[in-house]
C-alpha positions as CSV (number, residue, x, y, z in Angstrom):
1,X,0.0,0.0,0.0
2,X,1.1,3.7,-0.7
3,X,2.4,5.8,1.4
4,X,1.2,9.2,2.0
5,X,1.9,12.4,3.7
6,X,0.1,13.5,7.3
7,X,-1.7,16.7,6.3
8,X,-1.3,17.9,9.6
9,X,2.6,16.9,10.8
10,X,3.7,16.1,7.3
11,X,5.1,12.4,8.4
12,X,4.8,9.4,6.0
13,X,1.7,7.2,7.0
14,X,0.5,4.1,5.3
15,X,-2.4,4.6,3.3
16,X,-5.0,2.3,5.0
17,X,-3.6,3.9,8.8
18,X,-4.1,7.6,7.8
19,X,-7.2,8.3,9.0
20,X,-6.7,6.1,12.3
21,X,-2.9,8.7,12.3
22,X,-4.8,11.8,12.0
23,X,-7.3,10.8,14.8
24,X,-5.0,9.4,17.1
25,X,-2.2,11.8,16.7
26,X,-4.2,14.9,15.8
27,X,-7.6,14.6,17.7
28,X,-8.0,18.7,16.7
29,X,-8.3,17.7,13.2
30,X,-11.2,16.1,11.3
31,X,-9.6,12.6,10.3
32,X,-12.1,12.1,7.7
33,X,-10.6,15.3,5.4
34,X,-7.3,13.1,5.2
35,X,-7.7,10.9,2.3
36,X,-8.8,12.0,-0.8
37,X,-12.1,10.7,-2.6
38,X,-9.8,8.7,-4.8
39,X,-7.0,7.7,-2.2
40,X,-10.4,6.2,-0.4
41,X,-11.4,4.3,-4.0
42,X,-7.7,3.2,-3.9
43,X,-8.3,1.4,-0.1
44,X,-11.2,0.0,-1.2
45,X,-9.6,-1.4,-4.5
46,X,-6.9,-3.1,-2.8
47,X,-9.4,-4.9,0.2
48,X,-11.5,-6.0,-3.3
49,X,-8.5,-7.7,-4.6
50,X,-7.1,-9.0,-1.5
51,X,-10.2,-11.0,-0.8
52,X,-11.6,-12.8,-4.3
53,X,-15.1,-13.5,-4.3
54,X,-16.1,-11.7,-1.4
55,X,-18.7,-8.7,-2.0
56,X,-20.0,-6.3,0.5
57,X,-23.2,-5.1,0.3
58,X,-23.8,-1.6,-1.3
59,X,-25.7,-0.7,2.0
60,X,-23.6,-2.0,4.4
61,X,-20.6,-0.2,2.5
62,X,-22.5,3.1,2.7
63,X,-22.8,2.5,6.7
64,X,-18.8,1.5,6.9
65,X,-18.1,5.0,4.8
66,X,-20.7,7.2,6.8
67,X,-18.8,5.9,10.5
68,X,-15.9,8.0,9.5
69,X,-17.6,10.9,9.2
70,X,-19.6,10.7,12.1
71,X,-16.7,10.2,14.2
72,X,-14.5,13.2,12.4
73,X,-17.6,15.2,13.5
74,X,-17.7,14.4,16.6
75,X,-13.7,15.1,17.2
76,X,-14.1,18.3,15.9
77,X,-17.1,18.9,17.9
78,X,-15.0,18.0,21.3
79,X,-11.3,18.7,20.2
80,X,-10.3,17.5,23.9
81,X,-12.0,14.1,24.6
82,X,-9.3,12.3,25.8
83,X,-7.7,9.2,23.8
84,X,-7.7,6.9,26.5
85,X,-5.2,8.1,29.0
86,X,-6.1,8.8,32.6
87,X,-4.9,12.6,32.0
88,X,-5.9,14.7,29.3
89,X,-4.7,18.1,30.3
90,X,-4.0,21.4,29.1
91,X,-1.5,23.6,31.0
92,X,0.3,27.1,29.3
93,X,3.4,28.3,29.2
94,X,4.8,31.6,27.6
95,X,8.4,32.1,27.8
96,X,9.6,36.2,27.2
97,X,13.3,36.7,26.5
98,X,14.0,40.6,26.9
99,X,10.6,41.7,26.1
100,X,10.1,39.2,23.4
101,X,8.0,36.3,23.7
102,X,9.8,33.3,22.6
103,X,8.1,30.3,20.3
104,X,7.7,27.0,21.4
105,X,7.8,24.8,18.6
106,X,4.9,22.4,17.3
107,X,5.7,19.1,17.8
108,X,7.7,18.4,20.9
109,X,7.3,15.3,22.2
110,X,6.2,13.8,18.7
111,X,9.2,14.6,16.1
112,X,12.3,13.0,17.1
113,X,14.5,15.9,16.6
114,X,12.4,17.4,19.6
115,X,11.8,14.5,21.8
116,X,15.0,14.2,23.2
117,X,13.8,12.1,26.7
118,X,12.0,9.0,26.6
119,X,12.1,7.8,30.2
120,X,8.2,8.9,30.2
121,X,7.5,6.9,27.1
122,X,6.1,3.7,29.2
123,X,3.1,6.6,30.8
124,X,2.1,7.5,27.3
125,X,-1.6,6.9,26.1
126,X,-0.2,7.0,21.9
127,X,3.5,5.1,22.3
128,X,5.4,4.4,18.9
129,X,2.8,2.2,17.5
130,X,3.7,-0.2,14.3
131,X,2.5,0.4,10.6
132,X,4.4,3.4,10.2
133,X,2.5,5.5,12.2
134,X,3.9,8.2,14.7
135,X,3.5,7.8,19.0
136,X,3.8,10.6,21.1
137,X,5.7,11.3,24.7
138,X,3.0,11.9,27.7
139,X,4.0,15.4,27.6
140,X,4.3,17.2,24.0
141,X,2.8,20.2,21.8
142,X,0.6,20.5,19.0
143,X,1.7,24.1,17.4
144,X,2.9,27.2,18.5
145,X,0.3,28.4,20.9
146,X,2.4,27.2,23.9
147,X,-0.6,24.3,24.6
148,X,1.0,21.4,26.6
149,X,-0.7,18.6,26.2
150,X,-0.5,16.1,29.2
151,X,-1.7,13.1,27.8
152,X,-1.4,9.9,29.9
153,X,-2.3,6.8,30.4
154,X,-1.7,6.5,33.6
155,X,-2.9,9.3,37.0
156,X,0.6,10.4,38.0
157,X,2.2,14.2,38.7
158,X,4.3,15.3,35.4
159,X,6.4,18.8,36.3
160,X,7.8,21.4,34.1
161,X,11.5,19.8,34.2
162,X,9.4,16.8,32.6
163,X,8.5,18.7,29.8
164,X,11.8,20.5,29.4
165,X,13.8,17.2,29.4
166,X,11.9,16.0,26.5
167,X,12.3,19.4,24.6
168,X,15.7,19.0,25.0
169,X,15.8,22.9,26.3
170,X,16.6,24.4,29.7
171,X,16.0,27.6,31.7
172,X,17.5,28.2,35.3
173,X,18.3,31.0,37.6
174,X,20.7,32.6,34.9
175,X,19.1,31.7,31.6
176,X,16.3,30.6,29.2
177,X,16.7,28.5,26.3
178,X,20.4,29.1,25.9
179,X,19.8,33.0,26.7
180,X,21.8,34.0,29.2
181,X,20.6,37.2,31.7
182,X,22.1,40.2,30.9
183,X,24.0,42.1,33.3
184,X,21.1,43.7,35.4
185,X,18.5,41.2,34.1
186,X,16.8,37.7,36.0
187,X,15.1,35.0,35.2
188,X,11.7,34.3,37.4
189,X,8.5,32.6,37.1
190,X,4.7,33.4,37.4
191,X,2.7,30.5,38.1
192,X,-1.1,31.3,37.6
193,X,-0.6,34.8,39.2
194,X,2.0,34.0,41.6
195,X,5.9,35.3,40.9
196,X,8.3,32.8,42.2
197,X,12.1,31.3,41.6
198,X,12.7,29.2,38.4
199,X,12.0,25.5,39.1
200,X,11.5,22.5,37.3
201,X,9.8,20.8,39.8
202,X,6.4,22.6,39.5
203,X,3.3,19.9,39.0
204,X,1.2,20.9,35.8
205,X,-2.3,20.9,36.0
206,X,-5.0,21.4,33.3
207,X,-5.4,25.0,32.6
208,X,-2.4,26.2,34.5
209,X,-0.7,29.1,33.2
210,X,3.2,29.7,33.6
211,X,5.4,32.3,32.2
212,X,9.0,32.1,32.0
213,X,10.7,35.4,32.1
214,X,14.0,36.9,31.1
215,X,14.9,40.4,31.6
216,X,15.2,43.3,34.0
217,X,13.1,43.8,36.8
């Protein structure tokens, strides 16, 4: 079978497991709009040959293509139901670097080149999975918006040094991301409203908001 690319994180999917990638993976996105009317007559081509003299009937195909669609509405209707995992949470961060706000990348925790820890992988609720298609650690992003997604299978406390570890990135008392403080400037923390010292060791939970800062004051 084919291969073909996620619409969303661009990786290489089989065919037949793109829809079941997109849902899994992506649960913001509608996994039906992932295949194409004619990659779909393609899938369905293939099963046909694979199994000779077996015919389904036209109204019972209509019902398997219809379940699809139902379910890609119903993910985009609740973009947070949870895949499974014990913990589906949504904590913020923002990170500001003298003055400037700082991007965290899409991604981390699901492209390798940003998932740089892995001794979280066994807590995961989506762990590499076979058939080409992509896991993801307990603790990762979905674009730029600073989201964290806390996704676990398991009920357990997951910190902010957690999350860094598998970024691959670190801040501390004299820096951010590699930034060091400027002569004059600090590092600090405000953790839903409350300034405090840099730490990994805060516990996320859903809806937190933390800001990373870098500067004078």
């Amino acid at each position: 079978m084919a291969l073909r690319n996620c619409p969303v994180c661009h990786a290489s999917v089989k065919l037949e497991n793109l829809e079941r990638h997109v849902a899994n993976v992506h649960p913001r996105q509608k996994p039906s709009l992932a295949i194409s009317a004619n990659d779909r007559r393609i899938i369905q081509e293939k099963r046909r040959i694979s199994t000779p003299g077996f015919h389904i009937p036209r109204s019972v195909l209509v019902i398997i293509l219809a379940v699809p669609l139902m379910l890609g509405g119903i993910i985009v209707a609740y973009p947070y139901v949870s895949t499974g995992g014990a913990i589906h949470w949504h904590p913020q961060l923002t990170i500001t670097i003298d003055g400037q706000s700082a991007t965290i990348p899409a991604n981390i925790g699901i492209d390798s080149s940003l998932w740089q820890d892995h001794s979280l992988d066994q807590y995961s609720s989506m762990p590499d999975m076979p058939d080409g298609m992509s896991g993801m650690a307990p603790l990762h992003t979905h674009d730029t918006s600073g989201t964290i997604h806390v996704e676990s299978r398991v009920s357990r406390e997951y910190t902010l040094g957690d999350f860094f570890r598998i970024w691959g990135q670190t801040f501390d008392a004299q820096q951010v991301l590699g930034h060091q403080a400027q002569t004059g400037h600090r590092v600090w923390m405000v953790v839903d409203g409350s300034t405090m010292s840099p730490s990994y060791s805060v516990v996320l939970r859903d809806q937190m908001r933390i800001q990373i800062i870098c500067g004078a004051g």
